[in-house]
C-alpha positions in Angstrom: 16.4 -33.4 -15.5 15.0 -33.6 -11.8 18.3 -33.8 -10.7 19.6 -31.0 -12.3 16.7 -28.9 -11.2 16.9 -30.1 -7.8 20.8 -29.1 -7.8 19.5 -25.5 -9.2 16.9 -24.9 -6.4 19.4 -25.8 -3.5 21.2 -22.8 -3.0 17.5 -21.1 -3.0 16.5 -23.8 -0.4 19.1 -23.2 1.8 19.2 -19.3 1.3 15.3 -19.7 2.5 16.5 -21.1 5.5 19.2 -18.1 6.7 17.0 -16.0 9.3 15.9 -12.8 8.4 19.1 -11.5 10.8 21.5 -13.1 9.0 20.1 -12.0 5.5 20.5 -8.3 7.3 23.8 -8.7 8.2 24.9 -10.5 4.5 23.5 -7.3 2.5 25.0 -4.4 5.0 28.7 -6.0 5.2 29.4 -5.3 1.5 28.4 -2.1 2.0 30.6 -1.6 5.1 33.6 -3.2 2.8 32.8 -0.4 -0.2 32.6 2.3 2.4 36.1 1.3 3.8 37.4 0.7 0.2 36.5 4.6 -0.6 38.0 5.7 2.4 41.1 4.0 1.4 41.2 5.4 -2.0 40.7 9.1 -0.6 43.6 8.9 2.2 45.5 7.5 -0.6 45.2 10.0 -3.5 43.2 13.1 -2.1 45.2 13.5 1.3 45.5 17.2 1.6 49.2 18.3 2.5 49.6 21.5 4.4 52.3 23.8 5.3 52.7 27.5 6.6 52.4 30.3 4.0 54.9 32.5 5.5 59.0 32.4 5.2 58.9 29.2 3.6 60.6 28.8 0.2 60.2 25.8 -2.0 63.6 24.4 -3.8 66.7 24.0 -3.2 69.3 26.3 -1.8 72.1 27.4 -3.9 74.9 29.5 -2.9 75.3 32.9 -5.4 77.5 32.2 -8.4 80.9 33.0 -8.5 80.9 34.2 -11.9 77.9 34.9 -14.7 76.8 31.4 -16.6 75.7 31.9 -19.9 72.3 33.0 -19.9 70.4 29.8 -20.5 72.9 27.3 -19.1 72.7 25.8 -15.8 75.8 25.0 -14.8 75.3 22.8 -11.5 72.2 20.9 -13.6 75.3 18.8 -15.1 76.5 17.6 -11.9 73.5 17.4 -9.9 72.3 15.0 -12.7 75.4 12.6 -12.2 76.0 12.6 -8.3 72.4 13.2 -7.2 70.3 11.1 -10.2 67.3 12.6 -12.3 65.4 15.1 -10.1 61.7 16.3 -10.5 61.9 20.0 -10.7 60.0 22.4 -8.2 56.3 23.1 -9.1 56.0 26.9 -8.8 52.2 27.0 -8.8 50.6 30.7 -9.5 48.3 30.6 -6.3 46.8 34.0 -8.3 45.7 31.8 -11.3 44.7 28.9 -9.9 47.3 27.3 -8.2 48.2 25.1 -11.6 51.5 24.4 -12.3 53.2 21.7 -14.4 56.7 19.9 -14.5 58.7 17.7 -16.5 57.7 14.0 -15.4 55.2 15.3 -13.2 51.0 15.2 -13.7 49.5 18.5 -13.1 49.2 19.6 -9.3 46.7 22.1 -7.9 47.2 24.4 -4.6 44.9 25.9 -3.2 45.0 28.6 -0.1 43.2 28.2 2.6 41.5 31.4 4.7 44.4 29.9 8.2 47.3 31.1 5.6 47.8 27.6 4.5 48.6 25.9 1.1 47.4 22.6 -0.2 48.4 20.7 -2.5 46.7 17.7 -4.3 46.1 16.5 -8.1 44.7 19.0 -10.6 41.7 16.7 -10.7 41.2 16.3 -6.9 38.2 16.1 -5.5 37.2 17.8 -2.1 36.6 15.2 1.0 33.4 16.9 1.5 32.3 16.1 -1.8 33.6 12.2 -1.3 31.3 11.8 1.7 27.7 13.0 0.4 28.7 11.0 -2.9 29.2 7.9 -0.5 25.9 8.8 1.5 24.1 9.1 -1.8 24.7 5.9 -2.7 25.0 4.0 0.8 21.7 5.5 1.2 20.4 3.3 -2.2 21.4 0.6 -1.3 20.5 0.1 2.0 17.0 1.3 0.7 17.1 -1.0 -1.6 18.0 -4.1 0.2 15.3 -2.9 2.9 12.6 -2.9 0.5 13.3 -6.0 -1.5 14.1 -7.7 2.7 10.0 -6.1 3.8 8.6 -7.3 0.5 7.3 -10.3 2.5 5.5 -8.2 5.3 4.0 -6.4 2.8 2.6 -9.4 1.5 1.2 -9.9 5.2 0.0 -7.3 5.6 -2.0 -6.8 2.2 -3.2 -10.5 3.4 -4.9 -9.2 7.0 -6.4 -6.7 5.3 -7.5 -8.9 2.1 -8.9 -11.2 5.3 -10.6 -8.5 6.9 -12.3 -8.0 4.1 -12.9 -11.4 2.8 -12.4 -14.2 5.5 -12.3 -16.7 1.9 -9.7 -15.2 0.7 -6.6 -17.4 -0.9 -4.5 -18.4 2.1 -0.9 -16.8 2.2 1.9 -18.6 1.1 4.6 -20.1 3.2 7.8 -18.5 1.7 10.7 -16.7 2.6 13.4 -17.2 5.6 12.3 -19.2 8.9 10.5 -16.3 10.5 8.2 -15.4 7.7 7.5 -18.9 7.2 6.5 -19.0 10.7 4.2 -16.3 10.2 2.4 -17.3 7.4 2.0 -20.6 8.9 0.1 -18.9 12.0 -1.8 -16.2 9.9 -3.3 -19.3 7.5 -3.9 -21.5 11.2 -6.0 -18.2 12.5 -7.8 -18.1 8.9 -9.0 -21.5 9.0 -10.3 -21.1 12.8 -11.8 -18.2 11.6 -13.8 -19.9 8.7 -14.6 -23.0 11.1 -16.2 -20.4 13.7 -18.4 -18.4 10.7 -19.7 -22.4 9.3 -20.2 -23.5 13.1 -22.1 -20.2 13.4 -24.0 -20.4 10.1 -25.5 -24.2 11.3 -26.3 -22.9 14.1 -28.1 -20.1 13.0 -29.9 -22.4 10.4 -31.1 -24.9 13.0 -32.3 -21.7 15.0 -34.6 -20.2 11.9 -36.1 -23.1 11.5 -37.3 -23.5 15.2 -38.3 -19.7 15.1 -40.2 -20.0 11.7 -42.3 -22.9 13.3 -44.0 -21.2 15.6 -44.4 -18.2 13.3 -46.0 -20.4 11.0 -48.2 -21.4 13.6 -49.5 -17.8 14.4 -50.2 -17.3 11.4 -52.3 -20.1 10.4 -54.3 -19.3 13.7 -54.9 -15.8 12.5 -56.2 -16.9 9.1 -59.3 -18.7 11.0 -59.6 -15.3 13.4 -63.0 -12.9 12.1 -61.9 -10.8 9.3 -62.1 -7.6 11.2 -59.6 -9.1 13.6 -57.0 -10.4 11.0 -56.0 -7.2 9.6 -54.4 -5.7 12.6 -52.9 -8.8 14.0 -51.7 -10.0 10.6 -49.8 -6.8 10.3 -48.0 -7.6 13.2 -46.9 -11.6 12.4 -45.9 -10.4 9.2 -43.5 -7.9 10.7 -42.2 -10.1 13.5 -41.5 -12.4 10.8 -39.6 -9.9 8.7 -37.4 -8.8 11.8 -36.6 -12.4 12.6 -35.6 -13.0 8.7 -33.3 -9.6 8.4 -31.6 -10.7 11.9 -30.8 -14.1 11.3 -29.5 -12.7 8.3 -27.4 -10.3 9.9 -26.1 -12.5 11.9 -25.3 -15.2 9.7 -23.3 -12.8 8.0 -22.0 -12.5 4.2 -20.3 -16.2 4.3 -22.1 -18.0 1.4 -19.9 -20.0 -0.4 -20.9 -18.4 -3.4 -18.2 -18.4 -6.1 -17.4 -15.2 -8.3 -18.1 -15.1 -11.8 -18.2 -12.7 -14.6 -21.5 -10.8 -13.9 -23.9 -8.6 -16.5 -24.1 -5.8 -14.4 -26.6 -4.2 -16.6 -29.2 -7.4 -16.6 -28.5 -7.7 -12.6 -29.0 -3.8 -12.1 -32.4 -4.0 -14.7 -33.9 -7.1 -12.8 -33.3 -5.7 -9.6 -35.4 -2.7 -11.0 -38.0 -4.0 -12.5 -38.7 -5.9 -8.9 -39.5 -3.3 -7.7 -41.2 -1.5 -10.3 -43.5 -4.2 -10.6 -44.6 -3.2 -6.8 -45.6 0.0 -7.8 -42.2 1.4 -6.7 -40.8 4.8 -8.8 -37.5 3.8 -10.1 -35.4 4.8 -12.5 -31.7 3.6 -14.0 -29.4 5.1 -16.5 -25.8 4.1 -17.6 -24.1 1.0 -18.5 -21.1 -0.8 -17.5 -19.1 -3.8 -18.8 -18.9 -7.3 -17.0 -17.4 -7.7 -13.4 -16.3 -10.4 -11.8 -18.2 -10.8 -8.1 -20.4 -13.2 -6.5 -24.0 -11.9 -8.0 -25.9 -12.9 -5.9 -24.5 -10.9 -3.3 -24.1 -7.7 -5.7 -27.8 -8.3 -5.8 -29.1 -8.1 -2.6 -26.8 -5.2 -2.0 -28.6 -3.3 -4.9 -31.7 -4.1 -3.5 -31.1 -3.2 0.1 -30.0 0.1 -1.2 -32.6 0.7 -3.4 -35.7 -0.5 -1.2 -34.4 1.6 1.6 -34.1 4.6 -0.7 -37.9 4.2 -1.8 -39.1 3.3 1.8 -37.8 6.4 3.3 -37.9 9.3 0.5 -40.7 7.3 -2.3 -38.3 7.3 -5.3 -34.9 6.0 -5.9 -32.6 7.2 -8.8 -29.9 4.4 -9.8 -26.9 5.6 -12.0 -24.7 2.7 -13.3 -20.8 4.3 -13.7 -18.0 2.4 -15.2 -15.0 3.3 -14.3 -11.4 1.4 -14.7 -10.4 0.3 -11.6 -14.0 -0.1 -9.9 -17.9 -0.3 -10.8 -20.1 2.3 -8.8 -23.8 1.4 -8.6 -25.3 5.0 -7.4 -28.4 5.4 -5.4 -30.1 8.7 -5.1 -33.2 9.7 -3.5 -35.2 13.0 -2.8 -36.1 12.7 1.2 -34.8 14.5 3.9 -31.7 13.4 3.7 -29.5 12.5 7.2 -27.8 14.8 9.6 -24.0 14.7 8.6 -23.3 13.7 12.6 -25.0 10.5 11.9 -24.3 9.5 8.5 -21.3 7.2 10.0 -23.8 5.4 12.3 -26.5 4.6 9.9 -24.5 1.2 8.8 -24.4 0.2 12.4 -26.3 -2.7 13.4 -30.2 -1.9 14.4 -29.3 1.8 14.2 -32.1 4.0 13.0 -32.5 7.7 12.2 -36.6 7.8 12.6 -35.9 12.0 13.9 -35.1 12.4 10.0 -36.8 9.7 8.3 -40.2 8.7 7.9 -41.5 7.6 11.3 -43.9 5.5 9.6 -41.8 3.6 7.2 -40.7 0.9 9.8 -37.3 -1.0 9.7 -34.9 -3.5 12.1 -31.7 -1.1 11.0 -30.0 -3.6 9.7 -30.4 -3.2 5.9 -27.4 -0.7 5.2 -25.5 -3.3 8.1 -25.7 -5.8 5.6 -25.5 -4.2 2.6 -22.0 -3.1 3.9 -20.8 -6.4 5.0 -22.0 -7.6 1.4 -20.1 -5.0 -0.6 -17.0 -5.3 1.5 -16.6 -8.8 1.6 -16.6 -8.3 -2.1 -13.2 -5.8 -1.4 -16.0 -3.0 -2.3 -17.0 -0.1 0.1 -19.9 1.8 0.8 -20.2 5.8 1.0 -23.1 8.2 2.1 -23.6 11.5 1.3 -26.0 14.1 1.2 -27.0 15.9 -2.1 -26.3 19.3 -2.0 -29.6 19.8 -3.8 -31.4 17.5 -0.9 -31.8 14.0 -0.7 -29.1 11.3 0.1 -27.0 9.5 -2.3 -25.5 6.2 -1.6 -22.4 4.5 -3.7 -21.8 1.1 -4.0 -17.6 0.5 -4.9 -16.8 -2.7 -5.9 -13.5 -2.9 -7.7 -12.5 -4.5 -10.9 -10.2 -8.0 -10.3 -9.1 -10.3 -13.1 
């Protein structure tokens, strides 16, 4: 049995090995060979024959009878017959009906006159040249489409994986299939993933190693300010706590949306209620409505996007509005609040890095920029995107896409 099934994927084997050039080349020919084959088979029975129209007489040339034959009787038909053999007789076509004629032995011919003074003369059923040559583009034209398509199906497949990896640097590695050069390919697309991933876990132990040498000494300041008078703390306090919140949301940033976390079917409706309630339970105004099926993501991530979204909605404007929609292809988590809103000229820049709209916004509401920074990174690495609006009625509305994948 492995011998048979080896026997049956050689010739798939060895086609895999054919460059890309010669596949080309293999799936053109044949098309070149049917286009010559046509052209044969229109020189050969739809080659137009032309002659003058004028003081030319089709048929043979007798000499006027000597005497009156019986009408109805050919006399010379007798002889012709035995000294010359079986004749066709002389099509007489009716240019002023068609040009059909028909004669003993013969198919039907057509003649047709052209606007020079000339007659030609082919089949009844003859087909125009003109109409020969867009039937053979027609169909030239399908299959050279076709073969194209079915010879770029594997660049499609690279190119929906760089932009499967820009959006998700875990994503399954490509496979190495196909003729030598797309082999190739894949192999160095899956080498510059894997660099990729060993540069964002380097970076992410870094990045550990370096919060815990910056929470140290923010530790320290704030044990020092715990034994400070009381009408000292407040002030100072206020600062540490802040410095410390800055240095949390950067390293953060910076360590970017690589997790490891695995996806798994998600309650959206417990995650979106929990996430809520958080923040009610601060004294926040919140509100959610709608419901929505399952979805397979990485929660935790789904999560702190919510949040982000939400705490910056109630920071800035006091209230947030979340509307759950389900939709087929995609779940929309839908953020709505009742501030000021942002110029349109700037609604672009708000997800850049330590970018702040305080002109706007509250001025006293704080902020390091980077919460709708990361809450992009965190929806897209999930294949999702992030949109910003303004209400027409005032107030800015934020959606969270993250498709639907089995």
């Amino acid at each position: 049995m492995k011998l048979l099934h080896s026997l049956l994927q050689l010739p798939r084997k060895l086609y895999q090995r054919v460059p890309l050039s010669l596949r080309v080349a293999l799936l053109i020919s044949p098309v070149i060979v049917v286009g010559q084959m046509i052209t044969m088979m229109i020189l050969r029975d739809a080659l137009p024959v032309s002659v003058l129209r004028s003081g030319l007489d089709f048929g043979p040339q007798r000499p006027p009878p000597r005497f009156m034959p019986e009408p109805g009787f050919d006399y010379s038909r007798p002889f012709e017959d035995e000294f010359l053999g079986p004749r066709p007789e002389m099509l007489r076509p009716d240019l002023n009906n068609g040009g059909e004629s028909e004669g003993a032995g013969w198919r039907r011919a057509r003649a047709e006159r052209t606007g020079d003074g000339r007659l030609t003369f082919g089949p009844q059923r003859w087909i125009p040249p003109w109409q020969y040559i867009i039937a053979i583009f027609f169909v030239t034209a399908l299959i050279v489409w076709a073969a194209a398509w079915w010879l770029m199906r594997p660049l499609a497949r690279l190119s929906s994986a760089a932009e499967q990896l820009g959006r998700n640097v875990e994503s399954e590695p490509l496979a190495e299939s196909g003729s030598p050069e797309i082999r190739r390919a894949a192999a160095a697309f899956n080498r510059m993933q894997d660099r990729l991933l060993r540069f964002l876990h380097g970076r992410a132990d870094a990045l550990l190693a370096m919060s815990h040498d910056l929470k140290t000494p923010i530790t320290r300041l704030q044990l020092r300010v715990a034994l400070l008078p009381d009408d000292l703390q407040g002030p100072i306090a206020e600062d540490v706590g802040t410095l410390q919140k800055r240095v949390e949301e950067a390293l953060t940033f910076m360590r970017g949306t690589h997790s490891g976390e695995p996806s798994q079917d998600v309650d959206v409706n417990a995650l979106a209620a929990l996430v809520v309630e958080r923040l009610q339970d601060t004294g926040a105004d919140v509100s959610i409505e709608g419901r929505a099926r399952a979805l397979r993501c990485r929660p935790g991530q789904l999560e702190r996007a919510l949040a982000n979204v939400l705490e910056n909605a109630v920071r800035y404007a006091g209230s947030a509005e979340l509307t759950v929609i389900d939709g087929t292809d995609a779940l929309t988590l839908r953020v709505r609040d009742h501030g000021p809103g942002i110029p349109d000229a700037l609604l672009k820049r708000v997800t850049e890095p330590f970018f702040r709209v305080e002109s706007s916004r509250n001025r006293d509401s704080g902020g390091t920029g980077l919460g709708l920074a990361i809450t992009k990174d965190l929806v897209e690495s999930m294949g999702g995107e992030l949109h910003l609006r303004n209400h027409p009625n005032g107030g800015l509305e934020v959606d969270l896409v993250v498709p639907r994948i089995s």
